[in-house]
N, C-alpha and C positions, 0 to 999 in steps of 0.2 A: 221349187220356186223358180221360177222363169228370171232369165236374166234382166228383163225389163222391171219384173218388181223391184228384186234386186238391187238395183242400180238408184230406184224412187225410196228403198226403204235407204238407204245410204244416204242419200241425198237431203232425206229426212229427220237424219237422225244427227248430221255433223251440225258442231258449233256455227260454223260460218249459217250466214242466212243466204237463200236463193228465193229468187223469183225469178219466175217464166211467162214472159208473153206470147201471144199468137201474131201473126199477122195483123188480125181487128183491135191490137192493143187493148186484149181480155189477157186476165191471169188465167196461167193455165196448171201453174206449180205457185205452194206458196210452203216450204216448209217450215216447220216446229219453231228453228232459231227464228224467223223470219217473223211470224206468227209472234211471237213471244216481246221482238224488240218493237215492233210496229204497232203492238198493240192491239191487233185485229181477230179476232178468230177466222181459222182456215175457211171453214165452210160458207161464212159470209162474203169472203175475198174474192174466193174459185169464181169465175164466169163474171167478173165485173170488170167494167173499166179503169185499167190501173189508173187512169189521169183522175178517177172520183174515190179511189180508195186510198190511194197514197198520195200524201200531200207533199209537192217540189218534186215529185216523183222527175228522170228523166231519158224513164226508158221509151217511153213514145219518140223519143226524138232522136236515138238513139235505132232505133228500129226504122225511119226514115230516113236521115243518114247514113248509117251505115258505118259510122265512125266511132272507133271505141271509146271508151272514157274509164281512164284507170288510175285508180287511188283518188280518189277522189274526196276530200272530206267536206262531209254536210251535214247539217244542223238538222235535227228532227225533236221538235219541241225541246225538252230539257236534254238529252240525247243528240249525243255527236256519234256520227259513224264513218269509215273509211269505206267507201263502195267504189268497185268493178264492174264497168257497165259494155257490153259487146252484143253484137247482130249475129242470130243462128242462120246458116246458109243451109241450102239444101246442096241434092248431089251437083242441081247446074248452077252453083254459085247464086241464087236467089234467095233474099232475106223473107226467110217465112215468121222471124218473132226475132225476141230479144231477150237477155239476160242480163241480171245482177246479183254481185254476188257481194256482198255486208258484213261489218263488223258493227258491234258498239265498240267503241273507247272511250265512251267517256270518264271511265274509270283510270283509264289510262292514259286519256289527257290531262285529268286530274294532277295525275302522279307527274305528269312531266311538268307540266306548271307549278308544282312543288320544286321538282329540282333544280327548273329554274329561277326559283325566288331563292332558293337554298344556295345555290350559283350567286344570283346578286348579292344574295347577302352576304355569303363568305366572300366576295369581292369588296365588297361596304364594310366588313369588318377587318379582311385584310389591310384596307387601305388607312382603317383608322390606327391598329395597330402599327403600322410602317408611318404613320403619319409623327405619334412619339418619339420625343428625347428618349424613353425610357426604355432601356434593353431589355427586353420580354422575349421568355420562355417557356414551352409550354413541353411536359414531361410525363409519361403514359404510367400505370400501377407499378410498373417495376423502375424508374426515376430516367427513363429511357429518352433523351431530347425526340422529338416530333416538328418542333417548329418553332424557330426563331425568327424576331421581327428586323429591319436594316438596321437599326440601331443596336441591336444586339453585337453587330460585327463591329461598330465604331465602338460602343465601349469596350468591350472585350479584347477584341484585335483578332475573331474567330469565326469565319464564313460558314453560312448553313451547313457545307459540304464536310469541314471536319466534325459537327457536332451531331447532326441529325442520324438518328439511328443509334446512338453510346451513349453508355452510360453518363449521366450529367454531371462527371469530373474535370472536363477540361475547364470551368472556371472557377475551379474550387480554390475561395480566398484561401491567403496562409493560414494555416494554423487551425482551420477548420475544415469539416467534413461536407459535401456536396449538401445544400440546403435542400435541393428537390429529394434525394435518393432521405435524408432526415424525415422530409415532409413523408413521402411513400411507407415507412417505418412507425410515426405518430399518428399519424392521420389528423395533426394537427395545423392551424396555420401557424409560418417560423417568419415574425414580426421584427422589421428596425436592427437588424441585425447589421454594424456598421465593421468592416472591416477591409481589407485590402486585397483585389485581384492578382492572384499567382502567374498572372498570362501578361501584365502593363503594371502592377504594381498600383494603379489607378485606385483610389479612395473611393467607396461606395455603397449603399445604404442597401440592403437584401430583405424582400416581403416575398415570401411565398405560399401562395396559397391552395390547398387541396380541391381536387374537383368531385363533387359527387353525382350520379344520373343512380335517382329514385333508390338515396341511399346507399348504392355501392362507389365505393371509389376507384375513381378512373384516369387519375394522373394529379397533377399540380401546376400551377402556375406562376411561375416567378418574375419580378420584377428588380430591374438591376439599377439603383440611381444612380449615377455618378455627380460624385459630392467634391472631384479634386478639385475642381475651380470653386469652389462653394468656401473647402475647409483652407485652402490657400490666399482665399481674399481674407478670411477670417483671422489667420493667421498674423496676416497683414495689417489688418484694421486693428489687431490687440496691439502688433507694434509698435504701431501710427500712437494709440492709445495710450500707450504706456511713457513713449515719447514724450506728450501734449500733456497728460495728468497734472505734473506741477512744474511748477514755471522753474524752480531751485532745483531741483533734485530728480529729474525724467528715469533713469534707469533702476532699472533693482536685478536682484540677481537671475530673473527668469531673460534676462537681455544679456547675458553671459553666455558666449557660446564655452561647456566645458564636455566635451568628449574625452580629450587627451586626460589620463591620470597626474599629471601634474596642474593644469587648471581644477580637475577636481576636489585639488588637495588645494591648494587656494582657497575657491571657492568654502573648502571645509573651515580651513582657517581662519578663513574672513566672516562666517556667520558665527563661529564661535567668538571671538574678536567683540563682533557688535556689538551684543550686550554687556558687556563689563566697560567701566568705566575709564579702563586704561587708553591711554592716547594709543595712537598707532600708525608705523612708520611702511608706508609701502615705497619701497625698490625698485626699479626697473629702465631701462629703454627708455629713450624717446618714443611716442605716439604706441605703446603696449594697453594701453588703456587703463592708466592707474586711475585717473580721473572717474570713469566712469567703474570703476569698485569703489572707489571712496560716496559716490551716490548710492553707489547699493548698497552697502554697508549703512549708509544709514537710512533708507528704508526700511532695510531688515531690522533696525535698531527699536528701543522704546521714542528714541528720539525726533520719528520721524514727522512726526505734526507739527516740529519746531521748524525753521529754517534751514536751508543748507546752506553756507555760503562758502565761496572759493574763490582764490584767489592766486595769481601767478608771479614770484617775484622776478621773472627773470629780465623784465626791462624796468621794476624797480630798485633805485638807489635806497641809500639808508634813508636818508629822510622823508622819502614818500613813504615806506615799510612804516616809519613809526606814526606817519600823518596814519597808515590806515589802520593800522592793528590800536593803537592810542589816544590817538592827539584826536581828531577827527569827531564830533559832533555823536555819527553815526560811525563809529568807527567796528571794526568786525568783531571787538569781542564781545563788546555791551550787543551787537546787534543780534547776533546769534541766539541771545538768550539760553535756551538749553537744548538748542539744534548739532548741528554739527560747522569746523572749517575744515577748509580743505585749502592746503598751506603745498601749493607745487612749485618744483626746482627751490625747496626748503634749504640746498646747500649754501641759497645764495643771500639767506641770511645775515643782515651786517653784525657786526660783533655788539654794536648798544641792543639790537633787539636781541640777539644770542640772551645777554645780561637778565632784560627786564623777562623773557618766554621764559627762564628759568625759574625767577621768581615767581610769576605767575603759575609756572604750573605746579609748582614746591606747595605754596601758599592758597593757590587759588584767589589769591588776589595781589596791586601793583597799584605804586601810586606814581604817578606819572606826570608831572608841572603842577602837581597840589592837584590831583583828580585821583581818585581811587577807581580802578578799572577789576572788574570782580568777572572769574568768570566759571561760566553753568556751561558752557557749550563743552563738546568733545573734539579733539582736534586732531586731524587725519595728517601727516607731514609724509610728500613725497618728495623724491628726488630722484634723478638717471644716476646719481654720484653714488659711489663708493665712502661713506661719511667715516668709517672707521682711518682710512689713507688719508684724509683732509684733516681729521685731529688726532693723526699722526706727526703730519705739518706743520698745526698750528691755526690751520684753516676754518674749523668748527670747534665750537665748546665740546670737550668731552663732558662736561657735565650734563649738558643739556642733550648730549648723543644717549649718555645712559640712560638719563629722562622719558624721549620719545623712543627710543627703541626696545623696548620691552615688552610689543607685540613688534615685530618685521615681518612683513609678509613681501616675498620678491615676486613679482610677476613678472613671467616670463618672456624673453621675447616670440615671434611668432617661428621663428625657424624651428623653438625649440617645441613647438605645439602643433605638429602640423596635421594631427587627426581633428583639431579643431577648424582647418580652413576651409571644406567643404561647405558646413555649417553655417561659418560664420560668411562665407562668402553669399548664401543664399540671405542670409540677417539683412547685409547690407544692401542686396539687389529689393529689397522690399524698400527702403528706405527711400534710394535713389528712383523707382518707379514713380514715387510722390514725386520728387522731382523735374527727371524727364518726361513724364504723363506718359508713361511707358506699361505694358503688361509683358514682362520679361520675369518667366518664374522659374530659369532651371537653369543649369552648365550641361556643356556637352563633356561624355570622357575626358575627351583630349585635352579641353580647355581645365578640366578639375587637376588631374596630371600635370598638366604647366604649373599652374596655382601651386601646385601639391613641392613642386622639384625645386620653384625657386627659393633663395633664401629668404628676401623680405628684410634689409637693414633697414629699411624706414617703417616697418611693423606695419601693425594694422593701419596707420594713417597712410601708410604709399599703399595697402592694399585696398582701400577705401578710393585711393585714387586712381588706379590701374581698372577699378570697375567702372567708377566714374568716365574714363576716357574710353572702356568700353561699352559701355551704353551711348555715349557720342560717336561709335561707329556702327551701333545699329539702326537699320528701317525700321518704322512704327508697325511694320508686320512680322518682322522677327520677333521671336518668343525667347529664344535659350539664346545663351551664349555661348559660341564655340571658340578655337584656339584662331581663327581671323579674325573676332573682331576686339580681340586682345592685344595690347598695345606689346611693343618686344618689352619685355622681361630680359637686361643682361645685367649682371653684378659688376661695378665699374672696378677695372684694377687695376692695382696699385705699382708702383714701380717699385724697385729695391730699394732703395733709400727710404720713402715712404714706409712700407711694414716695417721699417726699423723702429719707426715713430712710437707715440704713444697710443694710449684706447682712445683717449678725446683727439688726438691728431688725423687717426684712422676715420674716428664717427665725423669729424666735422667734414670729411671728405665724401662720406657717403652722406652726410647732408645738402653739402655740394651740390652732388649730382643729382639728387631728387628733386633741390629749387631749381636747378638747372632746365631740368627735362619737364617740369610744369609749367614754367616760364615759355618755354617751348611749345606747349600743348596749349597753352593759353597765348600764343603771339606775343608774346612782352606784356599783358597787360596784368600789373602787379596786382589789382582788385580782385579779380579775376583768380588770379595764382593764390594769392592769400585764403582766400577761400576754401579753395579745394585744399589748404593743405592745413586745414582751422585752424590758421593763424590772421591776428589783427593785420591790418598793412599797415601800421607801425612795429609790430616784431616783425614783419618777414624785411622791412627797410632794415632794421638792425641786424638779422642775420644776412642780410646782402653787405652791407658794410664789415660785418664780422667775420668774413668770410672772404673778403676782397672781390666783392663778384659786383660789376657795375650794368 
């Protein structure tokens, strides 16, 4: 075979398509590919005017200029091709014809226009996905991360970079096992799964679902809600709720902070307490919060759809005691019916009501200026005193001491509970948000450690106002509380002569200084001070006088 065959059986036979013109822009090569994509058979081609055989053709003009034309893409009816179009010269540089040399791709324009809608799309689906609150995760048949969305890193606290490529443990809640690597093992979807992230502690709701392509499975899909602001306003709103519910009696015992083992023992004592019909004396501290056990107690009680009513003797005389307990129209025993009172600073009982509460509670009933006073209610008696040392004195009835004390339950002060102050310190920061129209829901370390170290002589009611003055040093964009915007915490002390004193010499000192230092925090204005420290501004006049403090 001569090398000119040769060269035309080659020519002939490759994928690519060529045509040849002459000088007269006649075809003078038309091969096989050529033939095939044009549609034309060879033998009709050969010896025709390419400008009447091939349509857009532009090797005519290409063979007159002399100017190549390369890569070129052109439409040829439903067919797209890329053609190389150049001038054959002879040996003295004259163009004696023309060449092109062809592709189809339409097949493979095709495919590119796939990949780029596959492109926009995963752009359109990337951007919806990043466009979610909701941290999304997407994990291959072996629970392997591949791709997390921005929110993935704001709930979690974990950048693509530590997750993508490992196994899907780094956000495995407490206490449970990786949901996607679970999902990869059932091959089922793992629903509503609510529990808490080991990486922020953050509260949060877990769906994850399996992927399948034409039946096989191919990974999973998880979605990560975070529910802390969801379950902390919740939290909040029961409080609010439980607050509001009855106008007498707001607390019960889920408004207890008891961590520490001795409020628990309380709290034990106090539900068992409830239901029996014996009266019952709570012990403690100023501002320990007898008051609000003596409402949860009767909540807890059968008596709770009756009344509560309460009452404080300490800026009444005997003769208003007996106007209210007696004399009085609507006085507190007939009122109660078969609810509960609440009889606080009970020490300061005058000796005629000592007389007739004995009777009363001997008998269950008292005749009082020719009125019979009958009573169904249960009656809760507190006091900060020591009542055993008073009728030692002479000071209280021992008979009426044996009387109501036959349940005692002391409640503690706060110094002595201080695994509950975190807690209850968060209790109160819900409270006070009503108030200041604040969203403040946490403590910083340092700040819980302060709280934690101080003693607390005015209990929970100066801790109630230590937070109080620290929500008045926070921005309406601060969230937690740290140890600056905490007012100073120092224990006021006493001179020598002073600790020689008594316990009521010692307490009314550290009463002192707490109206003292509100007085302060409120500018002198008594309304004001009285308030924050839930006292009327006729006792807090009376313990300014009692007190010599002008």
């Amino acid at each position: 075979m001569k090398n000119d065959e040769m060269i035309m059986r080659i020519l002939d036979d490759i994928q690519e398509a060529v045509i040849l013109i002459n000088h007269e822009e006649k075809i003078i090569f038309l091969n096989n590919s050529a033939s095939k994509i044009l549609g034309i058979p060879k033998k009709k081609a050969l010896n025709t005017k390419v400008t009447d055989t091939i349509t857009d053709t532009r090797l005519h003009i290409v063979l007159k200029t002399g100017i190549p034309e390369l890569d070129r893409i052109q439409n040829l009816g439903k067919k797209v091709i890329v053609t190389s179009r150049f001038p054959i010269r002879d040996e003295e540089d004259i163009i004696i014809g023309a060449a092109a040399i062809f592709r189809d791709i339409t097949s493979i324009q095709k495919l590119a226009e796939e990949v780029t809608n596959l492109r926009e799309l995963d752009s359109l689906l990337r951007a919806i996905i990043d466009s979610t609150y909701d941290a999304i995760s997407v994990a291959d048949e072996e629970g392997r991360i591949v791709m997390v969305n921005k929110a993935y890193t704001k709930v979690t606290g974990l950048t693509p970079k530590e997750v993508i490529g490992k196994l899907a443990t780094y956000d495995i809640a407490e206490g449970h096992e990786s949901m996607h690597i679970k999902c990869a093992r059932e091959k089922q979807p793992i629903l509503n799964v609510k529990t808490k992230l080991s990486t922020n502690k953050k509260e949060v709701l877990i769906n994850v679902n399996p992927i399948f392509v034409k039946g096989e499975f191919k990974g999973s899909v998880g979605v990560i809600h975070d529910i802390s602001e969801i379950e902390r306003l919740i939290r909040e709103l029961e409080a609010t709720k439980r607050l509001l519910k009855k106008e007498e009696a707001k607390y019960t015992f889920e408004d207890i902070v008891a961590e520490s083992e001795i409020m628990k023992n309380v709290v034990f004592q106090s539900k068992k307490a409830a239901n029996t019909n014996v009266n019952i004396l709570l012990y403690g501290e100023a501002g320990v919060g007898k008051e609000i056990l003596a409402q949860a107690i009767h909540n807890y009680s059968k008596r709770r759809e009756f009344p509560f009513l309460s009452t404080n003797l300490l800026l009444q005389d005997e003769k208003k005691q007996l106007e209210n307990f007696f004399e009085n129209e609507d006085n507190l025993i007939e009122r109660a019916e078969k609810g509960t009172i609440f009889i606080d600073n009970a020490h300061l009982m005058g000796p005629e009501v000592q007389n007739l509460m004995i009777k009363l509670l001997n008998d269950g009933e008292v005749f009082y200026k020719n009125k019979k006073i009958s009573l169904n209610a249960k009656i809760i008696f507190a006091t900060p005193e020591n009542l055993k040392e008073l009728m030692s004195i002479g000071k209280f009835s021992r008979k009426l001491y044996y009387k109501i004390s036959v349940v005692t339950i002391e409640v503690p002060a706060l110094r002595e509970r201080k695994d509950d102050i975190p807690k209850m310190a968060k209790q109160i920061l819900h409270i006070l948000n009503q108030k200041h129209e604040k969203v403040v829901y946490d403590f910083s370390e340092d700040a819980i450690k302060i709280l934690e170290s101080y003693e607390w002589p005015g209990n929970i009611r100066e801790l109630e106002n230590v937070l109080d003055r620290a929500l008045m040093n926070m921005s309406q964009s601060d969230t937690i509380v740290t140890s600056i915007h905490l007012p100073e915490l120092k224990t006021i002390e006493l001179d020598k002569n002073k600790i020689n004193g008594t316990l009521k010499e010692l307490l009314d000192e550290y009463e002192k200084f707490i109206i003292i230092e509100t007085l302060k925090d409120c500018q002198g204005n008594k309304t004001a001070a009285a308030r924050k420290l839930g006292l009327t501004v006729r006792n807090l006049y009376y313990k300014l006088e009692k007190l010599g403090l002008k």
